[in-house]
C-alpha positions in Angstrom: 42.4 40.7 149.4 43.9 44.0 148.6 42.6 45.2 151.8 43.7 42.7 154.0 47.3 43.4 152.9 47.1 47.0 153.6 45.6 46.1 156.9 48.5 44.2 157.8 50.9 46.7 156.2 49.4 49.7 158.5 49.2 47.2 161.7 53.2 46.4 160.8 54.6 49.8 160.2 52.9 50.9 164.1 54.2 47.7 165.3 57.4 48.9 163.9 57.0 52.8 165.1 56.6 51.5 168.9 59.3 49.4 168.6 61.2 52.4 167.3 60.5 54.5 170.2 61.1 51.8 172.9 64.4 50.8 171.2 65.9 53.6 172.5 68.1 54.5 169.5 68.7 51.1 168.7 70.7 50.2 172.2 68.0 47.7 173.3 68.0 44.7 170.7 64.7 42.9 171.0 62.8 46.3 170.1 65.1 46.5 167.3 65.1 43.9 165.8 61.2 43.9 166.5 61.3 47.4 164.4 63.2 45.8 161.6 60.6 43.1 161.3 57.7 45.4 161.4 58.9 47.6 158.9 59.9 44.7 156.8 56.8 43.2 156.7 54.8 46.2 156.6 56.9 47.2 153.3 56.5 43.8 151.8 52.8 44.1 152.3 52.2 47.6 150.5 54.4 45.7 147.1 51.3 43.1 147.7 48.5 46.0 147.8 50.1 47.8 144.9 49.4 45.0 142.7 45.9 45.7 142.6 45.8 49.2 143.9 47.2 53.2 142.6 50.5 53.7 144.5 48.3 57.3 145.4 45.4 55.7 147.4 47.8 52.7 148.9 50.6 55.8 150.2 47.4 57.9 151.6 45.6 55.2 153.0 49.1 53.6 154.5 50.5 56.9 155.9 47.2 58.3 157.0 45.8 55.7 158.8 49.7 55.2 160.6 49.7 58.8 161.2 46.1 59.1 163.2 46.5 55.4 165.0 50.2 55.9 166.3 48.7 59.8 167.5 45.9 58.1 169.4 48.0 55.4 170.9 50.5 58.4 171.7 47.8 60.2 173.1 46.1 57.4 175.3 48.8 55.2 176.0 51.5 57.4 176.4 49.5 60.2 177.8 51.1 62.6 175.6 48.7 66.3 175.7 47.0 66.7 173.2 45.3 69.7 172.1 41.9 70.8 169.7 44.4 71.4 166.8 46.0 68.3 166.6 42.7 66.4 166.9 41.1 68.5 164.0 44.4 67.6 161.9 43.6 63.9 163.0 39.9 63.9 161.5 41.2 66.0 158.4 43.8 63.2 157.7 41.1 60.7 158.3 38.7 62.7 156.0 40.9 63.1 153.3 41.6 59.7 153.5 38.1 58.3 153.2 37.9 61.0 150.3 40.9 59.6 148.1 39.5 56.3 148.6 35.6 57.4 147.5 36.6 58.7 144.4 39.2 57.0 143.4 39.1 55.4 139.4 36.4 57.7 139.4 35.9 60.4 136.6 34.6 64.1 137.0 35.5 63.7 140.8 
């Protein structure tokens, strides 16, 4: 169940971040007060998660997985360029993600 709430907290905080940009700074109210809800429920749903979970894996996981959607979205939606540096940082967040979650509770790791 853990999962699921993370799920939803990651989906939440780029619901938020969109809303964020298309806000612009807060002058359009239905983005905003879209952004406010996303980030509300995306924070409510990390205190779920770390219930069960290291507040470690849940941050890494949470901003990692934010981070490398909301760049792809940026990059395909928005058409923002995008170059062979910041796709190798996009698979080294994703690695290093998959790696904190792999060996986590894990000893001798």
């Amino acid at each position: 169940m853990h999962y699921l709430y993370l799920g939803a907290a990651i989906f939440s905080e780029i619901v938020g971040t969109l809303a964020l940009k298309s806000s612009e700074q807060f002058t359009r109210p239905v983005p905003t007060l879209v952004m406010a809800v996303g980030y509300g429920i995306a924070f409510y749903m990390l205190s779920l998660t770390l219930k069960t979970m290291p507040v470690s894996v849940v941050y890494a996981i949470w901003s990692g997985l934010g981070i490398s959607i909301l760049t792809l979205i940026d990059i395909f939606y928005f058409k923002s360029p995008v170059n062979l540096p910041m796709l190798l940082g996009i698979a080294m967040i994703v690695g290093g993600v998959v790696l904190v979650e792999m060996y986590t509770g894990r000893t001798g790791a």
